[in-house]
C-alpha positions in Angstrom: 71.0 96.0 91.8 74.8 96.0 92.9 76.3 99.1 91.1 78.6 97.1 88.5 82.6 97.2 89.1 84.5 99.4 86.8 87.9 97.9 87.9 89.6 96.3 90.8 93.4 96.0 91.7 94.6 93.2 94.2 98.0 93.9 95.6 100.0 90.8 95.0 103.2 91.9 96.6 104.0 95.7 98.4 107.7 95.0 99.2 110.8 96.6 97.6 113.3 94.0 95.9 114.3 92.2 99.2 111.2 92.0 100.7 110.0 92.3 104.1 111.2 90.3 106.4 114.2 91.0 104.9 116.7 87.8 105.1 119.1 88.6 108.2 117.5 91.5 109.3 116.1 91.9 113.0 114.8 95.4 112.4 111.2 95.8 114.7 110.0 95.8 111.0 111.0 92.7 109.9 110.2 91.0 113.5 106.6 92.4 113.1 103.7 90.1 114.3 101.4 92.7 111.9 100.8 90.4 108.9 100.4 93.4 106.8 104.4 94.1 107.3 104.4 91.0 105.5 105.8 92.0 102.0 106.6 89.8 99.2 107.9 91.7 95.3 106.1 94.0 94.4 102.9 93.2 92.0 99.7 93.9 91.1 96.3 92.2 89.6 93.8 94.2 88.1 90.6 92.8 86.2 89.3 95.4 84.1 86.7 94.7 81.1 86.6 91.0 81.7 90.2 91.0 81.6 92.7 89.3 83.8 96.2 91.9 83.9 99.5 91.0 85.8 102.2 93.9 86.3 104.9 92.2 87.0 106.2 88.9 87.7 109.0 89.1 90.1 110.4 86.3 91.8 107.4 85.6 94.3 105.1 85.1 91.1 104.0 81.2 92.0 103.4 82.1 95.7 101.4 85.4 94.8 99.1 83.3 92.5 98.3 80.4 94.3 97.5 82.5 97.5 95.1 85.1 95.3 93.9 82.1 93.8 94.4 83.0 90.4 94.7 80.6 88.1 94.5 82.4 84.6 95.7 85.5 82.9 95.0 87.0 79.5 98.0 89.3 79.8 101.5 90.2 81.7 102.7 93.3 81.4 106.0 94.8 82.6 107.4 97.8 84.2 111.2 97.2 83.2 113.6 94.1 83.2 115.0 94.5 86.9 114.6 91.0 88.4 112.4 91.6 91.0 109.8 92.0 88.5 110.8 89.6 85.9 112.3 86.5 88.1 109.3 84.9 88.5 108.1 83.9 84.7 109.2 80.5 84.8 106.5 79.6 86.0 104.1 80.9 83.3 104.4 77.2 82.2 101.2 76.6 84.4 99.6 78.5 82.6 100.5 77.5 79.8 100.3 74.0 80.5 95.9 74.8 82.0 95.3 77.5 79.3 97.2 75.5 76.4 98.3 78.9 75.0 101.4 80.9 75.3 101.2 83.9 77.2 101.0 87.5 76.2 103.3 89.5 77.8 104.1 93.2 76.7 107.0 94.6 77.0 109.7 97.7 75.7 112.1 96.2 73.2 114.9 96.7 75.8 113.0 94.4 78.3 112.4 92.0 75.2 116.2 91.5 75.1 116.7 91.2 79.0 114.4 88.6 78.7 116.2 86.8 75.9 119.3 87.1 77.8 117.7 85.7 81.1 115.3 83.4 79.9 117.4 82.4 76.9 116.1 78.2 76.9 112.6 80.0 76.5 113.6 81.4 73.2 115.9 78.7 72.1 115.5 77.4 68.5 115.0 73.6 69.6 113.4 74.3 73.0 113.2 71.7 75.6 109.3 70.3 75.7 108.1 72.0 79.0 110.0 75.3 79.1 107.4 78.6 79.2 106.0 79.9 76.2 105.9 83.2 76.3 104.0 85.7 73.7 105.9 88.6 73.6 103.9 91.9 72.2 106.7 94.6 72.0 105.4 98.3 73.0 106.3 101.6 73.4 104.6 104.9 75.0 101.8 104.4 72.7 97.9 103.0 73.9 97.3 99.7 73.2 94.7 96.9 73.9 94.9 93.5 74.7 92.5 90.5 73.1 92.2 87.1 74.7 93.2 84.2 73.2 89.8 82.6 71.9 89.1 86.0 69.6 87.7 88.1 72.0 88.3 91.4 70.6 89.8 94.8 72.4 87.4 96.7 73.8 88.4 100.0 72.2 87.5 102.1 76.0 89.8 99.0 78.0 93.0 100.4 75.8 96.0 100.8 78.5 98.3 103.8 78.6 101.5 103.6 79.5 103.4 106.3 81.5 106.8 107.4 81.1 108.5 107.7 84.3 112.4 107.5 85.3 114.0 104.9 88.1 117.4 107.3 88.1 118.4 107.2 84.3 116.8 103.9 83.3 113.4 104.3 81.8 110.4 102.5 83.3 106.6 102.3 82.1 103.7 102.6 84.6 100.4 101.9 83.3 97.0 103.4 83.4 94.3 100.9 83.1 91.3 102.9 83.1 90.9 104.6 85.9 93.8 102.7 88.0 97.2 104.1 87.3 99.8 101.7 88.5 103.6 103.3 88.5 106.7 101.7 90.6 110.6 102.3 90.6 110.6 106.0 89.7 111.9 109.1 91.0 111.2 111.6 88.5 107.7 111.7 86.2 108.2 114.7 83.8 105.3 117.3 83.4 103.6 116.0 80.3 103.7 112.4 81.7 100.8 113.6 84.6 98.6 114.8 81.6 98.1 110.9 81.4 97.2 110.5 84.9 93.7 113.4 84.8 90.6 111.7 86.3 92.7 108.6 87.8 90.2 107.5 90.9 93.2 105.1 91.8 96.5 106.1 91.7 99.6 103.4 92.8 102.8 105.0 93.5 106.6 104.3 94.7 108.0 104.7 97.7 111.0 103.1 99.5 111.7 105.0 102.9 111.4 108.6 104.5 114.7 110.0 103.3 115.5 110.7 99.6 116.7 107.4 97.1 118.9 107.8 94.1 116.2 106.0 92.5 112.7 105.7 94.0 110.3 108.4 95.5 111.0 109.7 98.8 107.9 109.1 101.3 107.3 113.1 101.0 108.3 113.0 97.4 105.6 110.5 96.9 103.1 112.5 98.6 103.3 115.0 96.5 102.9 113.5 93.4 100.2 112.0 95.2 98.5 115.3 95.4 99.6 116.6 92.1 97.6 113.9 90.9 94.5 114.6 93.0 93.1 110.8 92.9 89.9 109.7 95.0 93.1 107.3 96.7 96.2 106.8 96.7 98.5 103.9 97.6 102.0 103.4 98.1 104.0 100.4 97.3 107.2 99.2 96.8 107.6 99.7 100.7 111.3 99.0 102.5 111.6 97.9 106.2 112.7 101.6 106.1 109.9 102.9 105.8 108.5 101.5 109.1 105.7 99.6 110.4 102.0 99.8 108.3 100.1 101.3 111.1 102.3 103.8 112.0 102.9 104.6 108.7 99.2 104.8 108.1 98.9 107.6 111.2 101.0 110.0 109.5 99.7 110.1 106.2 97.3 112.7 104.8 94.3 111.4 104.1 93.2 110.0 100.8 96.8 108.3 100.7 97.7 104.8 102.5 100.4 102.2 102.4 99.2 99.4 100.4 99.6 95.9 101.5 99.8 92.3 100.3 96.2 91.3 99.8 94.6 94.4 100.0 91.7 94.8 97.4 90.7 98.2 95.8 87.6 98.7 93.3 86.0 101.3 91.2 
């Protein structure tokens, strides 16, 4: 009997905010035949205790699902308000619409009022019949769990832990989801922050090019927290055309850690 699946991530999108190709660019990156240069916002899917988990919903949301094929989510959660991973949750209404429920989506308080700002017809008094209905369950640094909509209740070992981490001075979450720990736009993860990321067989970290950022990981910079964390693998995400093309970038990395890319599937 096939050993059951503890959790699996699909990467949705690997690209930093422009994407790769990025528009006017002839870089050898962004002219690259290597489909896995391809890079839409970044994103991830990960199914975990019969649940169905977005992070993120940047502006390439609708062209990430339909090409995974994923028609349903029990839950959105969010990193931070920057628009390359909130743009894209207009189109939530789909699900909406084929789910007849309005979708959870948690959230800091700060991102709740982003989201007001940005989606302000969505939260409107008298809404206009159509616009995306959007559950918002406000959280903090503390565990939670998530329940589906037909009264499934939380699983009390699915809970998710969010990690503090800092994108220059603006605080961000990442999110450990058993033994997956997904964290993007940082540069800095103080020292009690990595006591949440022990045991991680997964670990999904930030990195925008070779030389340092004001506000992401440095390649080196994310190698290291790489090893600090000592997971069975690592990938790296939120990749720039700076960063060069996959397969080299692939030959000079230690092993254990690898450049993530759009479709790539991971399981535990």
């Amino acid at each position: 009997m096939k050993e059951s699946i503890g959790a699996r991530i699909t990467f949705l999108g690997t690209g930093t905010s422009q994407g790769i190709p990025m528009i006017g660019c002839s870089c050898s990156v962004c002219r690259s035949s290597d489909p896995k240069d391809n890079r839409l916002r970044s994103s991830a899917f990960i199914e975990y205790k019969g649940f169905k988990i977005l992070i993120d919903a940047g502006p390439d949301f609708r062209q990430q699902l339909l090409r995974a094929n994923i028609g349903d989510l029990d839950a959105i959660l969010l990193t931070h308000e920057h628009k390359d991973h909130t743009g894209g949750l207009d189109d939530v209404r789909a699900i909406n619409y084929f789910g007849s429920k309005a979708l959870p989506i948690y959230c800091e308080e700060r991102v709740l009022r982003s989201l007001e700002r940005e989606y302000s017809y969505a939260f409107a008094e008298n809404r206009y019949p159509g616009v995306p209905e959007f559950d918002i369950r406000v959280i903090d640094e503390s565990a939670f769990s998530i329940e589906k909509e037909n009264g499934h209740k939380p699983d009390p070992s699915a809970e998710i832990v969010p990690v503090r981490v800092w994108h220059y001075k603006l605080p961000v979450l990442g999110f450990r989801i058993g033994d997956i720990a997904y964290i993007t736009d940082a540069n800095r993860i103080e020292d009690k922050e990595y006591e949440k990321l022990k045991g991680v067989k997964i670990l999904v970290i930030n990195t925008v090019r070779h030389q340092r950022h004001i506000s992401h990981f440095s390649l080196s910079e994310a190698v290291e927290v790489a090893k600090k964390v000592g997971a069975r693998r690592t990938f790296l995400t939120h990749l720039s055309h700076q960063i060069g093309c996959h397969s080299d970038l692939s030959a000079e990395l230690p092993p254990g850690i690898e450049p993530a890319y759009d479709g790539l599937v991971a399981e535990i």
